[in-house]
C-alpha positions in Angstrom: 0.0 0.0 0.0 1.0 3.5 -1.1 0.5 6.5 1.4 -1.8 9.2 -0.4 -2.2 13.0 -0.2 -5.7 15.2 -0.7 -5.1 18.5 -2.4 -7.5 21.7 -1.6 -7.6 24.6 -3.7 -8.7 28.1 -2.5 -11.6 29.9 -3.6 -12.7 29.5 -7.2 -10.0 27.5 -7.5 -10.0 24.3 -9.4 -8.5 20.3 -9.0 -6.2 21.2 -12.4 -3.9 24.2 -11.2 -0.2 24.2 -12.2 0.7 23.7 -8.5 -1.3 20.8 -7.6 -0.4 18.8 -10.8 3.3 19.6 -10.0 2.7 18.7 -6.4 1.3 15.9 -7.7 3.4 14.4 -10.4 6.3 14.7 -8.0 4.7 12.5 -5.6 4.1 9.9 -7.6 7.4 9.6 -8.9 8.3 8.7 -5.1 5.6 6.1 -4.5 3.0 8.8 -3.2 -0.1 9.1 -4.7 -2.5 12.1 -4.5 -6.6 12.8 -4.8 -6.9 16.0 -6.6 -10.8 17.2 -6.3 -12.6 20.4 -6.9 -15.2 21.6 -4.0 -18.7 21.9 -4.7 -19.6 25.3 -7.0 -15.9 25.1 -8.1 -14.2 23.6 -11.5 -16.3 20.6 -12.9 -18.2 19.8 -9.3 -21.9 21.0 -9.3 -23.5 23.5 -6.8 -23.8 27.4 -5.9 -20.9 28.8 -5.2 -22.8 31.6 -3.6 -23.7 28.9 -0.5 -20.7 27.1 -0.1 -19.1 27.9 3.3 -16.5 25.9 5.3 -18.4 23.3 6.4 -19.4 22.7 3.1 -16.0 22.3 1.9 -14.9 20.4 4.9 -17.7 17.5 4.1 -16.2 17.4 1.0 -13.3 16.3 2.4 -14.7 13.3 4.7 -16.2 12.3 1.6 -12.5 12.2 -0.3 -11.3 10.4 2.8 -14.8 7.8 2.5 -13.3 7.1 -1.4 -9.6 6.8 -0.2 -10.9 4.4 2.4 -12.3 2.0 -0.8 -9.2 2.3 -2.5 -7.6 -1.0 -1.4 -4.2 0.5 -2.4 -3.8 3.7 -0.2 -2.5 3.0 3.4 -5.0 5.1 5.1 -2.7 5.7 8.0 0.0 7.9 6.0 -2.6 10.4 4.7 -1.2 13.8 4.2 -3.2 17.3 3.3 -2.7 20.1 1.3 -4.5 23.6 0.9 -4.1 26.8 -0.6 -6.0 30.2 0.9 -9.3 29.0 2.3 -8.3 25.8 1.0 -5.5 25.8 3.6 -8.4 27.0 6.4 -10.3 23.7 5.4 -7.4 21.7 5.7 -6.6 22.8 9.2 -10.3 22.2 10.1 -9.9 18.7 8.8 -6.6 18.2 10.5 -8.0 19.6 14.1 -11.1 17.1 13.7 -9.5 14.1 11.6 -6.1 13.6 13.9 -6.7 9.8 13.4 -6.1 10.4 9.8 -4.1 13.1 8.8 0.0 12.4 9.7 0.9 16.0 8.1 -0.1 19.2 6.3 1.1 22.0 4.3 -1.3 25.1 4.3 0.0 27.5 1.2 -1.0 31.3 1.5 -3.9 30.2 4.1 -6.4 32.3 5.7 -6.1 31.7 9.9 -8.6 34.9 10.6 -12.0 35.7 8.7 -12.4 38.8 11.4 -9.5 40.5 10.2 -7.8 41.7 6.9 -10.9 40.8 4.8 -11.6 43.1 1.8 -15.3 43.8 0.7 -16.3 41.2 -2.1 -12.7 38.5 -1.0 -15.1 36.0 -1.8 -17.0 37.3 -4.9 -17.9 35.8 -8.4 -19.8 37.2 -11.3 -22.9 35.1 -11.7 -24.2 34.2 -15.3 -25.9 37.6 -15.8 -23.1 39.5 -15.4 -23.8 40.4 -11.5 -21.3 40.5 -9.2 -22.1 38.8 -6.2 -20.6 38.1 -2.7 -20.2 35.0 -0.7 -21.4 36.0 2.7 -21.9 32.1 3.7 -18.0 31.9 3.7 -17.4 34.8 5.6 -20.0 34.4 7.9 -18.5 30.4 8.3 -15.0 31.7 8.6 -15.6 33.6 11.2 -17.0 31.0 14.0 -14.0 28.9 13.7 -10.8 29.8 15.8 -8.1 29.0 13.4 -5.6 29.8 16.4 -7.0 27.4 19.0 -7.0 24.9 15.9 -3.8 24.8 15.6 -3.0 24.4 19.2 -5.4 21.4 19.2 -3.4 20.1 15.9 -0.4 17.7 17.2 0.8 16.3 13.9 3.7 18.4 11.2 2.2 21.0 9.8 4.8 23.2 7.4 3.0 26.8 6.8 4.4 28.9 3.0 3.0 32.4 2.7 4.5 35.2 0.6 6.1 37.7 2.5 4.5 40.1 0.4 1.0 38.9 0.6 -1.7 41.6 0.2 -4.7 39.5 0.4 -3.7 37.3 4.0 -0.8 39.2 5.3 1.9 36.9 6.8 1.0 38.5 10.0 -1.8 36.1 10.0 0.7 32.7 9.9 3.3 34.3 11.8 0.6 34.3 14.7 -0.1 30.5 13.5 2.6 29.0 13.9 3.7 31.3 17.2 5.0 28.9 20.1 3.8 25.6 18.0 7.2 23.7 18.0 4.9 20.9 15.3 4.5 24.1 13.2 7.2 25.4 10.7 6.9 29.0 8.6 8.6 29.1 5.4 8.1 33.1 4.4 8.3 33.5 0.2 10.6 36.3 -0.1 8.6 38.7 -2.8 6.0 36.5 -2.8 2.1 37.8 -3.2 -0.6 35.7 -2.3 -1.0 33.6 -5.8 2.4 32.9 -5.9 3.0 32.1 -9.4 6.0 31.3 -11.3 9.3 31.0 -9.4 7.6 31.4 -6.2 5.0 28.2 -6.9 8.5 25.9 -8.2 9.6 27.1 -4.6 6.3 25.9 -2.8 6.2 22.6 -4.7 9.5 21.9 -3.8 8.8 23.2 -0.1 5.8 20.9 0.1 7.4 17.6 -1.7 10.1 17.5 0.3 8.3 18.2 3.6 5.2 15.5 2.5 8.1 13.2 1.4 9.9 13.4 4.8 6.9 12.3 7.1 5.1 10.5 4.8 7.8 7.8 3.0 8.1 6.0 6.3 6.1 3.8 8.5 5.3 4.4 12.1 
């Protein structure tokens, strides 16, 4: 059996993004395989977009770890977790709750606190008609989760990246994360926004490889 890794993408993100296929490839060619999936109202999943909060996203995830749990190949108890902006919140929500499963994580550019540094229209989308319209079921989700006390209550590896230059979730926001958490490690991306494309994504795949690799490729 082959230890496996979910990926999460961030908001109106989608299962096909140059990172998560690089993440991806690069695991396999080390015997680690990977679910790649897109959250309901995102990519090719169906739903609103407009009422997908959290929780929503999060029971997405127990149903990508209900699938893994079929697959008589994966070795369910080397499961790692990977998410990017609120893809990153969700995956230390499913961390917190799913310690049985999860061995590691990697958040990438992730949102720790919906009560602060949150622009009108963050979560926003232009619907079909041309309207532009605001995902208030997010916010309002965000904000009744404690991502700090979370991550206290989180006892596995987690390894934090986040641009150092990050207009949309200041670093601020992982710095306080990872803050007296000897499990948690912050690599800042020097110049680094929050997308982090190009040269800084080749550094975050390598970043996340190599930590996924490290507590993954080995059995307890």
């Amino acid at each position: 059996k082959v230890p496996c890794v979910i990926l999460l993408s961030g908001w109106r993100g989608d299962r096909n993004s140059r990172r998560f296929v690089g993440i991806a490839s690069a695991l396999a060619q080390v015997g680690i395989a990977s679910l790649r999936f897109d959250f309901q109202g995102h990519g090719q999943s169906e739903g609103d977009i407009a009422r997908v909060g959290l929780q929503q996203e999060y029971q997405n995830v127990e149903v990508a770890l209900q699938y893994l749990s079929s697959r008589r190949k994966i070795d369910t108890s080397r499961l790692g977790i990977v998410g990017a902006s609120v893809g990153g919140s969700v995956a230390l929500l499913a961390m917190s709750s799913r310690a049985d499963v999860f061995r590691c994580g990697v958040l990438v550019s992730v949102r720790s606190d919906f009560h602060k540094d949150l622009k009108p229209g963050t979560y926003s989308f232009t619907d079909q008609a041309g309207k532009r319209v605001v995902n208030r079921v997010m916010m309002r989700s965000g904000r009744r989760v404690d991502f700090y006390e979370l991550a206290a209550a989180t006892k596995h590896p987690v390894l934090v990246l986040h641009g150092e230059q990050d207009r949309t979730v200041p670093i601020r926001q992982s710095w306080q994360l990872v803050k007296g958490r000897e499990n948690f490690e912050l690599i800042p991306i020097i110049g680094g926004d929050h997308v982090l494309r190009g040269e800084f994504n080749n550094q975050v795949v390598s970043e996340a490889v190599r930590f996924l690799v490290s507590h993954l490729n080995s059995r307890r």
